[in-house]
C-alpha positions in Angstrom: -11.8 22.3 13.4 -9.1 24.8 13.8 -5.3 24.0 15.5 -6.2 25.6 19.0 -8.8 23.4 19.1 -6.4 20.4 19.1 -2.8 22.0 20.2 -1.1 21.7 23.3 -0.6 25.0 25.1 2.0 23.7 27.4 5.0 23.3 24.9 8.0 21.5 25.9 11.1 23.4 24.5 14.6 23.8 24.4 16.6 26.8 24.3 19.6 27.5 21.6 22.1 27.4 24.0 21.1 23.8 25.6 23.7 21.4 25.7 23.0 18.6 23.0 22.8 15.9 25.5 20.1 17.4 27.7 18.3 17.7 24.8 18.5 14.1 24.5 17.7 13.7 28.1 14.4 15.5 28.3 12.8 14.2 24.8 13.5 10.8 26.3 11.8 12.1 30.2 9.1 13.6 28.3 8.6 10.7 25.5 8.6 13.2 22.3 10.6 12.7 19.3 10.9 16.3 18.6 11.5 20.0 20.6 10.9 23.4 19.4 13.9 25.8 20.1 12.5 29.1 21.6 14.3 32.1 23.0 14.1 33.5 26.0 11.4 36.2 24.4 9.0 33.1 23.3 10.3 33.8 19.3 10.6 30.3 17.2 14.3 30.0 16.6 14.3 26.6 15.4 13.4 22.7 16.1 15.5 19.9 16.7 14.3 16.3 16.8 15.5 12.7 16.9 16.8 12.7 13.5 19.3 15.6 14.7 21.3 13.1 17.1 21.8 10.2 14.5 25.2 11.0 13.8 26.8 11.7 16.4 30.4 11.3 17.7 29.5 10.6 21.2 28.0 7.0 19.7 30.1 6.5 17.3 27.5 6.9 14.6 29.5 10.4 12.6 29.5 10.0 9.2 32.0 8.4 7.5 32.5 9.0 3.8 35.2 7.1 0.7 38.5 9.3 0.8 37.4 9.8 -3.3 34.0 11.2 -2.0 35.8 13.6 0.2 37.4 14.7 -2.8 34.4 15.4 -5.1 32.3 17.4 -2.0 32.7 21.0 -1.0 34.7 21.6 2.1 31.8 23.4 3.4 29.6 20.2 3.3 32.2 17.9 4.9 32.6 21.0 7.8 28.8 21.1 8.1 28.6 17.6 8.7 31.5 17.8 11.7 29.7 20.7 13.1 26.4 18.6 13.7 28.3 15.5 14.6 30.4 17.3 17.4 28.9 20.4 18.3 27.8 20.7 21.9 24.5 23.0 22.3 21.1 22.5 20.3 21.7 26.1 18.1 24.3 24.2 15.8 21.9 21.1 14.9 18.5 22.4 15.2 16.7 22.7 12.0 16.2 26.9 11.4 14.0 26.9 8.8 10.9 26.3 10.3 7.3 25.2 9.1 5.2 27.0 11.2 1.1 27.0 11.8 -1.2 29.8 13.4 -4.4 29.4 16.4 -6.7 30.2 13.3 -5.2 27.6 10.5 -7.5 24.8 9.8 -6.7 21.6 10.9 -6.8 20.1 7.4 -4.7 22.9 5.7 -2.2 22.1 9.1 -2.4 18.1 8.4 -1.5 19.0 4.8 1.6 21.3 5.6 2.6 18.7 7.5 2.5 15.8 5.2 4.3 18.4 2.2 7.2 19.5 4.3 7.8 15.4 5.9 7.2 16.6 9.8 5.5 15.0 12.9 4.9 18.4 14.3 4.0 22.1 14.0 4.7 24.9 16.2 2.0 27.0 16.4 2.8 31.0 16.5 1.0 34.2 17.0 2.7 37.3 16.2 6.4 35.3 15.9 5.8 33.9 19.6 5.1 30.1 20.5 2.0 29.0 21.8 1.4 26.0 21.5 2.4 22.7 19.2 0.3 21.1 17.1 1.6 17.6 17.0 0.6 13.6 15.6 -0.3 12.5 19.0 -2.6 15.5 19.0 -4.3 14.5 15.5 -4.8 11.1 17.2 -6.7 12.6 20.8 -8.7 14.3 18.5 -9.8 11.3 16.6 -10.7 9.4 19.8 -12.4 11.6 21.5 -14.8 12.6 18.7 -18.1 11.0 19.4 -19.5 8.4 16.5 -22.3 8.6 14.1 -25.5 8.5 15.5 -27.9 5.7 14.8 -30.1 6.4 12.0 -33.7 4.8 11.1 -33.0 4.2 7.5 -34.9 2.3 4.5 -33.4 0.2 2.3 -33.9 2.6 -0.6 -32.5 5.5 1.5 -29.2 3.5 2.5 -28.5 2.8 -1.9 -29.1 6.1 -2.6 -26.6 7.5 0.1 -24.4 4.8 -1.0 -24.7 6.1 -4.2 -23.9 9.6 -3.7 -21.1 9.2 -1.7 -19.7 6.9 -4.2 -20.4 9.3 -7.4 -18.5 12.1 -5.6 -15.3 10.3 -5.5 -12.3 10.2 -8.2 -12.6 6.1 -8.1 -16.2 6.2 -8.1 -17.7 4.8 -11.4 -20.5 3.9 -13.7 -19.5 0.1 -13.0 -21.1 -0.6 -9.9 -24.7 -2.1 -9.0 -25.7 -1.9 -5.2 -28.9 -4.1 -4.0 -30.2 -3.0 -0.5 -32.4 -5.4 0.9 -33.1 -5.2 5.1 -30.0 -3.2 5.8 -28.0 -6.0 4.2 -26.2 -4.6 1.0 -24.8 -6.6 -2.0 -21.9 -5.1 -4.0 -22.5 -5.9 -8.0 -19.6 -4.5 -11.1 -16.0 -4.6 -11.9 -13.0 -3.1 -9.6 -9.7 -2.3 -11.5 -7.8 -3.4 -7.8 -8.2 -4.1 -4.6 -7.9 -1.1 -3.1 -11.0 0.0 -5.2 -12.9 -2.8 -3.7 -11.7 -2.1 -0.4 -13.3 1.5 -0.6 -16.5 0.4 -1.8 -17.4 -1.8 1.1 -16.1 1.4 3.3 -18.3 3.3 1.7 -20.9 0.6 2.0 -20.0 0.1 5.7 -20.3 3.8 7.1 -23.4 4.8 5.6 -26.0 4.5 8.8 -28.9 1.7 9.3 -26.7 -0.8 6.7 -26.7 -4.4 8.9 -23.9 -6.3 6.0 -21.8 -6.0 3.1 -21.3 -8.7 0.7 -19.0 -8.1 -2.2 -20.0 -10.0 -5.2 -18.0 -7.5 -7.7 -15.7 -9.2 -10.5 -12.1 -8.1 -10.8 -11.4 -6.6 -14.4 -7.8 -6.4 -16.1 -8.1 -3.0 -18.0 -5.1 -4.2 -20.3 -6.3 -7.3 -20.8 -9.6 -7.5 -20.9 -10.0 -10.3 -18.2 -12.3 -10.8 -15.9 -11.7 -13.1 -12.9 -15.2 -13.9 -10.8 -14.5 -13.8 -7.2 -15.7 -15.7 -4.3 -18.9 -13.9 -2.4 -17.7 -11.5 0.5 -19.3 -10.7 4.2 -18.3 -8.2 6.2 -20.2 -7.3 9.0 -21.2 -3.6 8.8 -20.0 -1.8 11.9 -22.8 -0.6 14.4 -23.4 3.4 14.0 -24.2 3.9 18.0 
């Protein structure tokens, strides 16, 4: 998938010269967390979110710091810090330096930038202008409307060596495990290092089509110590691949 496919065309935005407090007033109308900044041309100047109005002088939140700490930072922090505490319009607290993502960009390259530079949203430009925003909630309308797995007609020795293969081809996949397929119903055998490596087995297990159960029968080893603990047998109902 690509980020027009999942973007929002109609951005919600904010000029530079907005006044702070309708800022405030339409993310809280609109229900977003975050606004891009846009000129009057349609060029990105900046974004300004949530985070932007924590400290703030009109709530009493400004920053306060130790008289000795004012001593040991640069006059241009502590003035920086005023500036975004009192200033009136959206151009002195907006964040300018912008990570940005393009109509074309694939949506997991996007996701990525995303999660690299901390944000809940991307504009998305084309030749410097907005066009759209490519943000979380629109990760999450994605993921419900896409349609599930089909069912699948599949034998026993079909579902273990799917299970197999999809297990091999991941960095905590090992030689360890032992899967016994037997109508549909699977049975997890070998040592897990941690939970969460038992946890992804029976995912693995649970999404490959036709398979009815899971049971985890797998035996926790200690790699430092050498133990190994036997566990009580597991069921988890396989969900249905409709």
């Amino acid at each position: 998938m690509k980020v027009a496919d999942v973007m929002t065309q109609e951005v919600i935005s904010v000029t530079p010269d907005t006044t702070v407090s309708d800022a405030a007033k339409l993310m809280l109308k609109e229900r977003v967390s975050g606004l891009p900044v846009i000129t009057a041309s349609r060029v990105l100047a900046g974004i300004v979110t949530e985070g932007d109005f924590l400290r703030r002088t009109e709530t009493g939140t400004e920053r306060r710091r130790p008289h000795w700490l004012e001593f040991i930072l640069s006059q241009g922090t502590l003035a920086g810090e005023y500036v975004h505490s009192h200033a009136r319009t959206v151009s002195d607290v907006m964040t300018r330096n912008v990570a940005v993502a393009t109509e074309d960009m694939p949506l997991d390259e996007a996701v990525e930038l995303m999660e690299r530079k901390h944000v809940k949203r991307l504009p998305v430009v084309r030749e410097g202008k907005v066009v759209g925003i490519l943000a979380r909630a629109n990760l999450l309308h994605a993921l419900a409307a896409s349609p599930p797995k089909a069912a699948q007609r599949s034998g026993d020795d079909a579902i273990r060596q799917s299970l197999e293969s999809e297990v091999k081809g991941q960095p905590w996949g090992a030689r360890q495990f032992h899967f016994v397929v037997k109508d549909g119903v699977v049975d997890l055998w070998g040592f897990v290092t941690s939970e969460q490596q038992r946890a992804a087995l029976r995912v693995a297990a649970e999404n490959i089509a036709g398979v009815k159960d899971v049971r985890d029968h797998m035996f926790w080893f200690e790699p430092y110590s050498g133990v190994i603990a036997d566990v009580e047998t597991k069921t988890t109902p396989a969900k249905d691949h409709i």
